[in-house]
N, C-alpha and C positions, 0 to 999 in steps of 0.2 A: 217065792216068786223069783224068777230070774231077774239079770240084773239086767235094766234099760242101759243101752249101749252110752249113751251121752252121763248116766250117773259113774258109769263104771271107768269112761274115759277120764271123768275127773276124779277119782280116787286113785287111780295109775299113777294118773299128775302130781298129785299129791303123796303118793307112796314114794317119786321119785327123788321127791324134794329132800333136798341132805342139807343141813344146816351148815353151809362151808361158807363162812363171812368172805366176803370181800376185804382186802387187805388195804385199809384205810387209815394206818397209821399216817401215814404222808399228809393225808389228808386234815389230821387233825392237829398233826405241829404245825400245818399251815395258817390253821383257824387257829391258834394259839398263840404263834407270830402274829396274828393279823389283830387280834385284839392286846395285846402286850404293846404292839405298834400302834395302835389309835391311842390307847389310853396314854402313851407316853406326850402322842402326838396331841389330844386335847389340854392336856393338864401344862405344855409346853405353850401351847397359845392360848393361855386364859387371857381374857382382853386386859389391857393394862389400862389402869384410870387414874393418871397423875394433872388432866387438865382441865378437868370438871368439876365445880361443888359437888358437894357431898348431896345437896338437897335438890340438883339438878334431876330432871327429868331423865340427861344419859347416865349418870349414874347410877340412877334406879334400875336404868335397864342394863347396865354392865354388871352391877351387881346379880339381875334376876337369872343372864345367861352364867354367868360365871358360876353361881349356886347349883343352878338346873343340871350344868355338868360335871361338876363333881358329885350333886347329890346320885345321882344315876351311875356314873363311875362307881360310887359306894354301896350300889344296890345290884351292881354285874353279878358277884359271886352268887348273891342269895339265889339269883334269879336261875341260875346254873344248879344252885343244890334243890330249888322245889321242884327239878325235874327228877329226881331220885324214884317217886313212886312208882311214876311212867316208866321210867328204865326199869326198877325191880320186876315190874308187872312184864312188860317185854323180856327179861333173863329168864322169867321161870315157864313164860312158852318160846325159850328159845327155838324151840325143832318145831315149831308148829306157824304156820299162815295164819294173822290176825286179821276179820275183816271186820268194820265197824260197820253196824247199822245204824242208817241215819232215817229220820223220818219225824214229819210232825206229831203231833197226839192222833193216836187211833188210826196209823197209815197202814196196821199190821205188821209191827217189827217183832213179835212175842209170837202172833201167831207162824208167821212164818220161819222163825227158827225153830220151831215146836215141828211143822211139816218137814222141814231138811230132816231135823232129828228123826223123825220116823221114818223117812225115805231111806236114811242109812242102817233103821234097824232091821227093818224089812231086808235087808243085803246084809246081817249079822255084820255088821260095824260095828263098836264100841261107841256108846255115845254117853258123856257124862253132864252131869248140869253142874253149874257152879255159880256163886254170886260174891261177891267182895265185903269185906266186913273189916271193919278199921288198919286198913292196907292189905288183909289176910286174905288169899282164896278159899272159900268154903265149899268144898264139892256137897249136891244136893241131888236126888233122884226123883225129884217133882217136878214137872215143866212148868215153865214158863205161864204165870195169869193172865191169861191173854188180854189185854183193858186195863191191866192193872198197872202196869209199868208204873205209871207217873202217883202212882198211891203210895211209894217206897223211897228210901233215899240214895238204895243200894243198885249196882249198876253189875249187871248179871251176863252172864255168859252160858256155851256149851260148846264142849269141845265134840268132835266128829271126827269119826276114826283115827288115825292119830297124828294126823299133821294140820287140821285144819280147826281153828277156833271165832266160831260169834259172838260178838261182844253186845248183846243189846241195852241199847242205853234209852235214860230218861228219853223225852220226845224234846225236839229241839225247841219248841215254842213251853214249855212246862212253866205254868205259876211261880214256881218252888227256885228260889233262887239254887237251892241248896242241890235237886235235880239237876241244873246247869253247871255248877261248877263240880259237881262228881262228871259229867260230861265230859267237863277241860280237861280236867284232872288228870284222867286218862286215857285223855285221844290221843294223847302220841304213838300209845301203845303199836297202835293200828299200820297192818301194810298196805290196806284198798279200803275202800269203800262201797259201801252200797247203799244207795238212796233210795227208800219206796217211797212211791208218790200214788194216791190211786185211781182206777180208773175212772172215777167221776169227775174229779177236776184234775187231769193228770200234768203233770211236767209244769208246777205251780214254779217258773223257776226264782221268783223272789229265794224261795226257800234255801236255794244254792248259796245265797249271802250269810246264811250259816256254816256252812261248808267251806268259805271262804280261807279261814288260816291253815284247811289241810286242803285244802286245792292245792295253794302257795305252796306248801310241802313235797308238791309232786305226787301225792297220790292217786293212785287209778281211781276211777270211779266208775260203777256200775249203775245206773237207771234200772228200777225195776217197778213197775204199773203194777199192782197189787188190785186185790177185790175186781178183774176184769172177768163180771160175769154178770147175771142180769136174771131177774123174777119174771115169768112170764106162767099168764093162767092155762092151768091145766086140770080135767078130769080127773079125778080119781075116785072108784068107787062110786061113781056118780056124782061127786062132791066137785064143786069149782075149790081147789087151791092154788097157791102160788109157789111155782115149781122154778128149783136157782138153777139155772143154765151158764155153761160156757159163753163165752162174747167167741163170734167166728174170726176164722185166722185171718179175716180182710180188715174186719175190724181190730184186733189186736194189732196185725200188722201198721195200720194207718195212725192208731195211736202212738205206738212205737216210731215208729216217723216221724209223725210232732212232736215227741219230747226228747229225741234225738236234736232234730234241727233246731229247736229253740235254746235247748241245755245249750250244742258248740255256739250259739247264737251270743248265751249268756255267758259262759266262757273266756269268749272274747273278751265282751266287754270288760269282766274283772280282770284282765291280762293275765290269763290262765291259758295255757298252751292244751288245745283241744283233743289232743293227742293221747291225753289223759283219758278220755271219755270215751265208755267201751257202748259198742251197740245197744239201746233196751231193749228190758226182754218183760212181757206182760203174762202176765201168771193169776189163778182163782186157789188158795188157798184153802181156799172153803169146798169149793167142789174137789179136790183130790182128795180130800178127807172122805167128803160124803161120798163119792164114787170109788173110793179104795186104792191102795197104790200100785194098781197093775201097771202093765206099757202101755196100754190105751189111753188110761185113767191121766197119765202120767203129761202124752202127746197131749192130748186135748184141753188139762187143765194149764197149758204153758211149761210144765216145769221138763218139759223135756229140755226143750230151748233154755228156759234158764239154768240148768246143770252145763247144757254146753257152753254160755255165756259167762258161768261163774269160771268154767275152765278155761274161757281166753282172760278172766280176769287173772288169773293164779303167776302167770309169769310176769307180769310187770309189779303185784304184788312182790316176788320172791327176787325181784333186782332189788329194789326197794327197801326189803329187809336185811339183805346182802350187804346193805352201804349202810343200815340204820344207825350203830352209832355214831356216824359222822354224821345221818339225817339230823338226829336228834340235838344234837350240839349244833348243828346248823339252824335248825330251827329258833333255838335258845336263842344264839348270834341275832338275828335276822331280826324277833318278832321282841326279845328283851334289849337289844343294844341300838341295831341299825333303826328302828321304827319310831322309837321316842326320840331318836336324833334326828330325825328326821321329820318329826309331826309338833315338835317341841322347841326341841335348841334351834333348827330352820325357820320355826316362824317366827319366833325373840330375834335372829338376826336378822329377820325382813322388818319385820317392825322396828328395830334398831335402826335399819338402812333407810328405810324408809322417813324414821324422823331425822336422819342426816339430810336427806335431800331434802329435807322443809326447811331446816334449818339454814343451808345452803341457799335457797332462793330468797330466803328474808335477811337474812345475814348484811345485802348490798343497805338495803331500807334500815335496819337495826345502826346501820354504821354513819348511816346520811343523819339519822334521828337524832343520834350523838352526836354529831356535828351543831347539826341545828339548836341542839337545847344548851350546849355549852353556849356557842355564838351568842343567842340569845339573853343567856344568862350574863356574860362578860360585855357586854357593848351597850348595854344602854346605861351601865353604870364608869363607859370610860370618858365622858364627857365629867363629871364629876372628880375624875382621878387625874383628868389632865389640869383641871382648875386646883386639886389639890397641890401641885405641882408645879404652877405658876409661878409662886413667887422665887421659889430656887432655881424654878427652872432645869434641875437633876434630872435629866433622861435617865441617865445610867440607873438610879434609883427608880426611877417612873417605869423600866424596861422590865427590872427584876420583879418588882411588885407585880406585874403583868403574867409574867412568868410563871409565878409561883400564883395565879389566880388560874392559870390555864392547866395546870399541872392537877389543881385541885378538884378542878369541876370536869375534866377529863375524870379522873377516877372515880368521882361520883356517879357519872353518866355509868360507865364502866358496870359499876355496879348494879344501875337501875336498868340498861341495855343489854347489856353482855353478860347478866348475873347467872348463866347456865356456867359460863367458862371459868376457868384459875387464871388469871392475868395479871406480869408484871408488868405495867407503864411504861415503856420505854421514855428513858431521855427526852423531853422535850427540848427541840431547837430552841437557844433563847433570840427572842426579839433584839436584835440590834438594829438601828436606825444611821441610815446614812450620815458622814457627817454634815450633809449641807442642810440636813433636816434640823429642827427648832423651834422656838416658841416664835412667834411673828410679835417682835414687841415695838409699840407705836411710842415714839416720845415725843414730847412737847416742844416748843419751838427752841428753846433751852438746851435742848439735848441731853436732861439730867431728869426732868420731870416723865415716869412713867404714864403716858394716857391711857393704853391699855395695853395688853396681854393674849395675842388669837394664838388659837391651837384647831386650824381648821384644818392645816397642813398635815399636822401630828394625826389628826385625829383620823386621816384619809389611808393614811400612811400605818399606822399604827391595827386600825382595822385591817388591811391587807395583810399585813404581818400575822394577825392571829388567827385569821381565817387559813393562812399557809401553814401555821403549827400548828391547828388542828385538822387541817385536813392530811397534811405528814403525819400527823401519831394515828388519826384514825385509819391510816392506810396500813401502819404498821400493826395494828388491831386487826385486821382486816384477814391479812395476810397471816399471823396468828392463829385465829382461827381456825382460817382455810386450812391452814397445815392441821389443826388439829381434827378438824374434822377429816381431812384428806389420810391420816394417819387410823382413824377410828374407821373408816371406811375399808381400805388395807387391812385390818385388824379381822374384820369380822368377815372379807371376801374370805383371806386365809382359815379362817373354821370353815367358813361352808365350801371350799376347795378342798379338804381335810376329810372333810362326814361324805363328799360326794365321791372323792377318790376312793378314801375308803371301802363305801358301798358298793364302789362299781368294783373294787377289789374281791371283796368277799363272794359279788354274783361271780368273779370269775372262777373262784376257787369251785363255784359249787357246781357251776358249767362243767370245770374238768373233773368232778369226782364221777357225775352222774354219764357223760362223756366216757370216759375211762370203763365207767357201770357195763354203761351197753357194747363198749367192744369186750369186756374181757366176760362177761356172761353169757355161759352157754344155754343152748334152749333147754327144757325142763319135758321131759318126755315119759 
């Protein structure tokens, strides 16, 4: 057969492809500085907790952030070496365009790698199969089970002529845990993507929230409507059967249009720059089979349009690959470091902040409380202590005893009130009494015989006084506090000042690699 001008424009594209990486060193002592620099900068502001019990509730939580960052800190490197497979897998097709197919169970990702395959053998291309077996490529000469994908654990490919590689994988909804994480595994591999969705429920785009961590990536993405053809009765030999038809190019086109405009639709809203997202293209893989792979066969079953679709996919692909190992470390950065700091050690320190500001608006009430239960506790027993003190009449004694009765049930409260906090007592003012103040003592007419003893004076006087050194020490309690909360507040704005600048750092880095990408990459002809 001759070659359909749109297959043949993209194997041009692809013959032209030279594997001349983009020079990304810069790029990756940046990300290397940047993380050397946080990690110094976390481990430098671990919260400090010299003013809290041990059994306090901030404690717990000084503790749980303090842990949560180091323990992640101590899990960067690993995080870094389980991308090893994904790199090996991208080194050994380095000279070749990776494109993953993405799609739920039964979208047609088997059968359609199986038609590419034949469309390129039909034009004597090289075409090999291959599938992955405990990290190893296994070249294989048997296509693709088409339905069978999610019946295996192994995640399969086929390379096409010699720059271009399909990676079909499990279905992204699969049972089989074990299907999904061969998926993870090795998606990085990948420079594009291609999503079939098919034509009966087309452009489901929930399904794009799997897609989500290589959206984030910057990779292109292709939409393609698969099974767009339709059963319609027909004669044959007199017989009524059911004969599979193309869907028409108004109807292809229209569909194509809704799941164009819904995908940028959905896009958006994942803050995925839409720009990503190549035109769809609607295809019947089933009919080019049965109708053979002429140029007619070719126009009519869609795959014209999508040969030309794949070839606007091919360049934002081959920027893509161009910068991959800094993608690939970038990604590591991004989805192992910045993301658990941000979804983790960010919510521990709102939750922190947050019970400071409770803290803070009950702290006035916590401090009145202590006020009141001391007072309480000392004043209905000073009538008793002025009568103890009657017959000496010893203020100076009656004042210290006081003293040392206020000192004591202050630190009591202390502990029953302010039992979150570490508090030393400040110095209590001691009670001194003017010297005009006294026992009021009545004598007899004699002037020698005592008739009684009032302490109504003392008693008026004396109350004032402890209501004033307990309302001074609880003010110095107060203020305490405040600072120490005031300081735990400080503490923890500096970590999420830290993770934010950070982050905004890192997106900057990666603005100017991808920045840099597209001025110094040329077009791919």
């Amino acid at each position: 057969m001759s070659t359909p001008y749109a297959l043949q424009r993209l194997i041009e594209q692809l013959e032209a492809f030279n594997r001349i990486p983009q020079d990304v060193t810069i790029h990756l002592e940046q990300m290397q500085d940047w993380q050397r620099h946080l990690t110094q900068a976390l481990q430098h502001q671990l919260i400090q907790n010299h003013s809290f019990a041990q059994q306090s509730k901030f404690a717990e939580q000084i503790n749980t952030v303090n842990h949560s960052i180091n323990d992640q800190i101590a899990t960067w490197q690993s995080h870094c070496d389980a991308l090893k497979p994904a790199q090996d897998l991208a080194h050994q097709f380095d000279d070749k365009i990776i494109l993953l197919i993405f799609g739920k169970f039964n979208a047609g990702k088997s059968s359609l790698c199986n038609v590419i395959a034949d469309s390129f053998r039909q034009i004597k291309q090289p075409v090999q199969y291959f599938y992955l077996d405990t990290g190893q490529i296994r070249t294989d000469d048997v296509p693709f089970k088409e339905g069978a994908t999610e019946t295996t654990a192994r995640l399969q490919g086929v390379c096409l002529g010699n720059k271009l590689v399909l990676l079909d994988t499990p279905g992204l909804h699969s049972v089989t845990a074990e299907n999904a994480e061969l998926t993870q595994r090795f998606i990085e591999s990948a420079d594009g993507m291609l999503w079939l969705t098919s034509s009966s429920s087309p452009g489901q785009v929930k399904e794009l929230d799997a897609l989500a961590q290589e959206l984030h990536r910057h990779k292109p993405l292709l939409p393609v409507i698969t099974r767009s053809d339709y059963f319609e009765e027909d004669e044959v030999d007199g017989e009524i059967c059911q004969v599979l038809c193309n869907k028409t190019t108004a109807q292809r086109a229209l569909q194509a249009q809704d799941v164009g405009t819904r995908a940028t639709e959905k896009l958006i809203d994942m803050g995925v720059s839409p720009t990503q997202l190549q035109v769809a293209t609607s295809i019947s893989a089933q009919m080019l089979k049965t109708t053979g792979f002429t140029a007619q066969a070719l126009l009519e079953s869609g795959f014209d349009d999508f040969f030309t679709a794949l070839d606007h996919l091919i360049q934002p692909a081959v920027q893509y690959k161009q910068r991959k190992p800094a993608e690939m470390h970038l990604h590591a950065l991004q989805e192992q470091i910045v993301l658990p700091l941000q979804t983790d050690i960010m919510s521990q320190l709102l939750r922190l902040q947050q019970h400071i500001q409770a803290q803070s608006e009950t702290l006035p009430q916590q401090i009145e409380h202590l006020i009141q239960q001391s007072w309480r506790t000392i004043i209905p027993n000073l009538p008793a202590q002025l009568e103890q003190h009657a017959k000496t009449q010893n203020l100076n004694a009656l004042c210290a005893e006081l003293n040392t009765q206020v000192e004591h049930m202050v630190s009591t409260q202390i502990d029953l009130q302010l039992a979150d906090y570490q508090l030393q007592p400040d110095p209590i003012t001691s009670i001194q009494l003017a010297e005009y103040l006294h026992y009021d003592v009545i004598y007899a007419e004699n002037d020698q015989d005592v008739i009684s003893i009032g302490h109504d004076r003392l008693f008026t006087a004396l109350s004032q006084h402890i209501e004033t050194s307990l309302r001074q020490h609880a003010n110095h309690l107060r203020l305490n506090c405040e600072k120490i909360l005031t300081d735990l507040q400080l503490q923890t704005t500096a970590l999420q000042h830290t993770i934010s600048t950070c982050t905004e750092q890192l997106t900057q880095i990666a603005t100017q690699m991808r920045l840099t990408d597209r001025s110094t990459s040329s077009r791919v002809c």
